[in-house]
C-alpha positions in Angstrom: 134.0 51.8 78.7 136.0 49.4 77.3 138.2 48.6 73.8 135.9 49.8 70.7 138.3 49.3 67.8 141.6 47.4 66.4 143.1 48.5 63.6 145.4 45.8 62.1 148.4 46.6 60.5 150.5 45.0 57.8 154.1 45.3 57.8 156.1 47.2 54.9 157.4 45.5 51.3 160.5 43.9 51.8 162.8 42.2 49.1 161.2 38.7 49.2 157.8 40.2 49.0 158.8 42.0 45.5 160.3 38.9 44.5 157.3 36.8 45.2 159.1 34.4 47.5 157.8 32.8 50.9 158.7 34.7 54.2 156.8 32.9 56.4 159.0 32.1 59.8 161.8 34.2 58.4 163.2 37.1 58.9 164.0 39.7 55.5 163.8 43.4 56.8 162.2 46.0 54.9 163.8 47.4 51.6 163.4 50.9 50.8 159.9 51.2 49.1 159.0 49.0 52.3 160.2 51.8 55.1 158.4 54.4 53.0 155.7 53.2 52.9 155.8 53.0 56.7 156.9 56.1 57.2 153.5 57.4 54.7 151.5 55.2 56.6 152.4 56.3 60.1 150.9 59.6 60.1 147.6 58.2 59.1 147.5 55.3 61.2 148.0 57.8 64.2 145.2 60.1 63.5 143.2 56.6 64.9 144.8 57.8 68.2 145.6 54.1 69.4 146.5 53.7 73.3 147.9 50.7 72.4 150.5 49.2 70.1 151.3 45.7 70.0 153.5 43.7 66.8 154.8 40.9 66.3 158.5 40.1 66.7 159.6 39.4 63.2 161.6 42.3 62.0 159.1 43.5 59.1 156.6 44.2 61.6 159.0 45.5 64.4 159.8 48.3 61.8 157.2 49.2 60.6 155.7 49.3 64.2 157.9 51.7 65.5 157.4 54.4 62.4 154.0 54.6 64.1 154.9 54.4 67.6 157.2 57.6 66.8 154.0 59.0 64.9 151.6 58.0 68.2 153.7 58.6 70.8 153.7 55.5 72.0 156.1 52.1 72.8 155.3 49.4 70.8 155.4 45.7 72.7 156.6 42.7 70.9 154.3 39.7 70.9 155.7 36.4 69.4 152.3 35.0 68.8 151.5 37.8 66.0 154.3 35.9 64.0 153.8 35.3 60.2 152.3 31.7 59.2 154.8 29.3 59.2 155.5 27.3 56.2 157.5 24.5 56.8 159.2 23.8 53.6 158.3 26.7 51.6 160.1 29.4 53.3 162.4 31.2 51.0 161.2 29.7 47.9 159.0 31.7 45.1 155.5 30.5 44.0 157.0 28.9 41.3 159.4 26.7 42.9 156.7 25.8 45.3 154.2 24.8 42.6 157.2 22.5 40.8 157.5 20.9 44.1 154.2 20.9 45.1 152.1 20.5 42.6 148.6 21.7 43.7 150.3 22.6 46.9 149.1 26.3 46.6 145.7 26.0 45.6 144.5 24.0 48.3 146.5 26.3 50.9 144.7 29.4 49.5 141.4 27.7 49.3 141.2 25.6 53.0 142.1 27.6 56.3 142.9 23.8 57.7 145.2 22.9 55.3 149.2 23.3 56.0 152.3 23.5 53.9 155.1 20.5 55.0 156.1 20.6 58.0 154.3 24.5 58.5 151.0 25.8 59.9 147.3 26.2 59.0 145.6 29.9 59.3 143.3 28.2 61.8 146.5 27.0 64.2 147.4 30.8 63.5 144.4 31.7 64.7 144.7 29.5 67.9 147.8 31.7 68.8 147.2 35.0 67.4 143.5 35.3 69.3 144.5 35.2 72.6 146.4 38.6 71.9 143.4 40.1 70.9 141.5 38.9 73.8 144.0 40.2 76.3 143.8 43.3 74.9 140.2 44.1 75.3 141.3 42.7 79.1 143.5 45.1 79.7 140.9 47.9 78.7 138.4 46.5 80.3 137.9 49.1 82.9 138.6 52.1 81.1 136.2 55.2 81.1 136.2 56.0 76.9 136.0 54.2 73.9 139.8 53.5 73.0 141.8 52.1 70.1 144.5 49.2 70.0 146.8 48.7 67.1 148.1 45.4 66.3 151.1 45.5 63.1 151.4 41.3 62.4 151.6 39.9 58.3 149.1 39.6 55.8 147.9 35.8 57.2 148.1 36.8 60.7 145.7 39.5 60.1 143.4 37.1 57.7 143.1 34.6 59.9 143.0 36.7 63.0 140.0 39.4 61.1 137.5 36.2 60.5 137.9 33.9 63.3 137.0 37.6 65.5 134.3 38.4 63.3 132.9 34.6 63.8 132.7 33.6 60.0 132.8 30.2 59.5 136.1 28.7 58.1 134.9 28.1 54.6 134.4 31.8 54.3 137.7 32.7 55.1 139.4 33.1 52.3 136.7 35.4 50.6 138.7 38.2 52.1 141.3 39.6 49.9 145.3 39.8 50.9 146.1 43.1 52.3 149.1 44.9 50.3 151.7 46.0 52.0 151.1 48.6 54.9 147.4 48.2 54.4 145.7 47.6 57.3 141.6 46.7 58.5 139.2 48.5 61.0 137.2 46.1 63.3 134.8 48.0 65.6 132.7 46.5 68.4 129.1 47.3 68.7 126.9 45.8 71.0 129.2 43.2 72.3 129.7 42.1 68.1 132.8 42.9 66.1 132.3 44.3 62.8 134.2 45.0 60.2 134.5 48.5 59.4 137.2 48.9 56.5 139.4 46.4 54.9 142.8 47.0 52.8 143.0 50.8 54.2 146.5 52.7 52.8 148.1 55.7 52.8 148.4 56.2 49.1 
């Protein structure tokens, strides 16, 4: 039939993220809580028997995509476009030392999907790239005789912004859905030509 569900992944702790400080565009790998909790989560995430596994480039994601490809049996395929929001100016800094600088800064980036940090992106320009994945996806499984699963491992704004635009919510609604922790992922299912979301901040433990 065609592609029925996506399970969206978040990538494993790293260093920064226990620190609090901005990854965005770059590149920290996963510490060691961060590869157990992809190696926890892989098991799990492969009883969803996915056909497909697609992540984005950034080296989080990479590893934690290929504890599950090991788990599925399958080859993961990089995608650039599932990168992490970029954000300008505030990469490598903590919340703190963006709020000193940017006084405000933060409140109005978690509260408006348009709004951008210096010199970085808005969720809805992530969105603009990331959906195209998604779309390409359903493409390719287009012609398939069962109901089959893709799995996408991106970052916690990919996901966001990538979960509502699918689902159709309007902008302002957005950022009513919570972060996902690390190595939590959401279930989106499509039913009658609609996607729905069917579980949101799924873990291992």
């Amino acid at each position: 039939m065609s592609l029925h569900r996506l399970v969206l992944v978040r990538h494993g702790r790293t260093t920064w993220n226990a620190e609090s400080r901005m990854q965005g565009r770059l590149d920290p790998d996963l510490d060691d809580t961060g590869r157990a909790q992809a190696l926890a989560a892989a098991p799990v995430l492969a009883t969803y028997e996915p056909v497909l596994l697609v992540a984005s480039d950034q080296v989080r994601a990479w590893r934690t995509a290929d504890a599950i490809a090991k788990e599925a049996g399958l080859v993961p395929r990089p995608d650039g476009r599932l990168r992490e929001t970029a954000l300008g100016d505030w990469e490598g800094l903590t919340g703190g030392e963006v709020e000193a600088g940017w006084p405000g800064g933060l409140a109005s980036w978690g509260s408006d999907p348009e709004w951008a940090p210096p010199g970085g992106e808005s969720r809805v320009e992530v969105a603009e790239r990331a959906l195209p994945v998604l779309a390409e996806l359903v493409d390719e499984l287009a012609d398939t005789d069962e109901r089959q699963t893709a799995m996408v491992v991106a970052h916690g704004g990919t996901i966001s912004a990538l979960t509502a635009s699918t689902l159709g919510w309007p902008v302002s609604a957005w950022h009513s859905l919570q972060p996902l922790h690390n190595c939590a992922w959401a279930v989106l299912e499509q039913r009658f030509d609609r996607w729905r979301l069917r579980a949101w901040g799924l873990a291992a433990t």
